[in-house]
N, C-alpha and C positions, 0 to 999 in steps of 0.2 A: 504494500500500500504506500501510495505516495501519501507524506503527511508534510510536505515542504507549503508553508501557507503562502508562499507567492504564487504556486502552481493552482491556485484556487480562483472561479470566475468570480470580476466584480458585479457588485453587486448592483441591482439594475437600477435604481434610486444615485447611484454612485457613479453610473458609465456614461460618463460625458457623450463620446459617440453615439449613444443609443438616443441619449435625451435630447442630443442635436439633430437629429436624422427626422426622417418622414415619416416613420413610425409613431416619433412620441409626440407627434404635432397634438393632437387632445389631449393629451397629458399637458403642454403649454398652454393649450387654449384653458383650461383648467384653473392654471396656475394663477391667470390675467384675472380671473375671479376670486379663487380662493385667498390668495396674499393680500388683495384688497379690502375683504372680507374682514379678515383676522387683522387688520391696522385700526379699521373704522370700527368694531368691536370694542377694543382694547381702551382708545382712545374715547369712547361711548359718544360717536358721529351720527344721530339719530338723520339728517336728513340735511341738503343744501341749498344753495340760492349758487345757478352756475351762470356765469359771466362769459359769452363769447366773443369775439372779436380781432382786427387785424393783426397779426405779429408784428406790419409796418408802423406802428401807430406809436411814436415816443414822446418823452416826455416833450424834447423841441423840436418843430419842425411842423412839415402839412401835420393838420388836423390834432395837435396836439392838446387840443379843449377839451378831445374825448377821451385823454389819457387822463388829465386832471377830473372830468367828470366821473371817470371810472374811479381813480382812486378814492375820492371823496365821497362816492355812495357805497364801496366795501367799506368806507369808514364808518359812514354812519348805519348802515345796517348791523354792522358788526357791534357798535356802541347798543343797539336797539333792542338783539338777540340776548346782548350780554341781563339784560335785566329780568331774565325768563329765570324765577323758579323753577328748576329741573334740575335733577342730576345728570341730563344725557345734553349735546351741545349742539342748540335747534338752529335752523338754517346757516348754515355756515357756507362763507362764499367759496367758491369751487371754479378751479381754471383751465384752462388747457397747460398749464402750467408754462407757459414761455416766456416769450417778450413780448413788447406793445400792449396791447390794452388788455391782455391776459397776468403781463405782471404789473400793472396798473389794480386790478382784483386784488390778488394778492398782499401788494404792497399798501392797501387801504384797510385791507384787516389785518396786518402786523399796525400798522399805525396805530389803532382801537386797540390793540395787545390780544386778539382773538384768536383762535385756531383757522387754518386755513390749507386747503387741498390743492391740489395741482397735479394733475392727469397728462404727464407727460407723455411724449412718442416718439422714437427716433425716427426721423426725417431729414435728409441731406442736407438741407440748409436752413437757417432760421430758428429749429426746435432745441435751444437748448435750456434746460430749467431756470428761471429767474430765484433770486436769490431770498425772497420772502413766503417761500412757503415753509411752511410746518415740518421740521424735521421726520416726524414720523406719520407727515402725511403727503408725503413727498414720491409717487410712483410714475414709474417707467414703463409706457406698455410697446409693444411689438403687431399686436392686432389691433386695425382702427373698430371692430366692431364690438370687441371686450373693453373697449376708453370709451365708446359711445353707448353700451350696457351701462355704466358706474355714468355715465353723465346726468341717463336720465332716467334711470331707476330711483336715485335717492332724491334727484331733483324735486321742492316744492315753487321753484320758480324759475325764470328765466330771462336775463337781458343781456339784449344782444344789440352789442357794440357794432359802427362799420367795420366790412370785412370781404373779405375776397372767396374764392373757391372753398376754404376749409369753414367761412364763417357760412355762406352762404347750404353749405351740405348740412352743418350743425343745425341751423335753423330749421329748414325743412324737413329734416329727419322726425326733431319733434313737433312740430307742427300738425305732420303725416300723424303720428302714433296719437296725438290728442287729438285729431279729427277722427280718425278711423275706432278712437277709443279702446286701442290696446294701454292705454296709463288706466289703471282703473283707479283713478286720484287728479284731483283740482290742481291744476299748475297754471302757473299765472306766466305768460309772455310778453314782457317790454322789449320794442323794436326802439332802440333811442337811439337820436336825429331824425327827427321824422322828413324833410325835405331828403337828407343821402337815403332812404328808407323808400318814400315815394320816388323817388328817381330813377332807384335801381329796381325795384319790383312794382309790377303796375295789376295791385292787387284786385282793383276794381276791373279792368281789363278782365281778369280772368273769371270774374262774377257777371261782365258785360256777354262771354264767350260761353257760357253756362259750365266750366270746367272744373267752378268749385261753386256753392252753395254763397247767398248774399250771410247767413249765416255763419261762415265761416270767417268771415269779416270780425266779427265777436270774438274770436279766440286770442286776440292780441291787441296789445292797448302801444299806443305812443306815447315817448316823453323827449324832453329836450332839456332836463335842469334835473340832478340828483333830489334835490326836493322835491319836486313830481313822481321822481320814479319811486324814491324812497314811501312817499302816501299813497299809492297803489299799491308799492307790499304788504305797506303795512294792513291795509285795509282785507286784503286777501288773505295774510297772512295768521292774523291778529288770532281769529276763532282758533284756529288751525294750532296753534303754540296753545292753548289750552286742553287741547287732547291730550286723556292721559296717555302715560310713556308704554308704548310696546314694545314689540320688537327695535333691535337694535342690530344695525342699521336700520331702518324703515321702509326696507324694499318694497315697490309695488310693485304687483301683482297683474299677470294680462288678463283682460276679459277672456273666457275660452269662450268657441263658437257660439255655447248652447247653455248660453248663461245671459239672462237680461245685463244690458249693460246701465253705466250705474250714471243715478243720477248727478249730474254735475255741475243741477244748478244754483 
């Protein structure tokens, strides 16, 4: 008998090759769930307010209003959430984690001294983590569909800064899921700038073409000042922060086919 312990197979939790290969791609996809999972757990992350918007968007330069309007409503949101009785930490802002008007989010709830997420993704240029998010709330993903899982599962709202192809996808994604009412949960969506907003999507167009619903118009509100946007959270929000604490994270749930779907109004 060979009893030489180098001559022993590793072990497959251990085999780099195995876990890099094409085999153990659901094991990854997995992982972009589960490590997220057990951060927001630990840290008691019951639920977010996610901030999207351009990576090009700094503090000086074109359009830099939106950077300072972003920072200064993760601040004040973050000031607003902090006064919530609870043991678990209600709407916390949440980012794509990068630069421009993603660490604009972030960097206005460190300013409030609040916890703060950041859903990173490696991408060739532009994506690299801003320096005010939450050490242990600070993730790296590899699939766009497990960072857009965590964006709006835990999500109880939504604004969304100018932006380009990655803002533009993030948008409509949830948009899609609240009109088709896969969210079985109230999320509230600020499109702020309302003129860059009407400019670049010609919403009534697509209600003039019959392609969406004049109702569908209702799922989304405009602002143009952190104080407008901040009184529509709060207004949507307000009830919602007195629900007692459940589960933790606050995952919702999809309507399945052959289920009434839920009221939402």
């Amino acid at each position: 008998m060979n009893e030489n312990p180098e001559s022993r197979p590793t072990l497959a939790y251990r085999n780099d090759d195995f876990l890099k290969g094409p085999d153990a791609r659901p094991l990854r996809i997995l992982s972009e769930y589960l490590e997220p999972l057990s951060h927001f757990r630990r840290q008691r992350i019951r639920d977010t307010i996610v901030f999207f918007g351009s990576a090009r968007i700094r503090e000086e330069g074109p359009l830099a209003e939106y950077y300072r309007d972003a920072r200064a409503l993760a601040a004040m949101l973050t000031a607003w959430t902090k006064t919530f009785r609870d043991r678990t930490y209600r709407f916390v802002v949440c980012s794509g984690g990068g630069p421009g008007i993603m660490e604009a989010a972030n960097r206005g709830a460190a300013d409030a001294r609040g916890k703060t997420i950041g859903l990173n993704i490696g991408l060739p240029f532009e994506q690299l983590p801003n320096p005010f998010i939450t050490n242990e709330l600070n993730f790296e993903f590899h699939y766009f569909f497990m960072r857009k899982f965590w964006f709006a599962y835990l999500s109880k709202a939504l604004v969304v800064f100018p932006g380009g192809f990655g803002t533009l996808d993030e948008l409509f994604e949830i948009l899609t899921l609240v009109q088709t009412k896969k969210l079985a949960k109230k999320i509230t969506i600020i499109l702020y700038g309302t003129n860059f907003w009407k400019e670049i999507v010609n919403f009534e167009a697509l209600v003039k073409y019959g392609t969406i619903s004049a109702s569908d118009l209702e799922l989304f509100h405009f602002a143009d000042s952190p104080e407008t946007a901040l009184r529509i959270l709060q207004e949507a929000l307000t009830e919602q922060a007195a629900v007692p604490e459940g589960e933790i994270p606050a995952i919702s749930h999809s309507v399945k086919p052959d289920e009434p779907a839920p009221d939402l109004s």
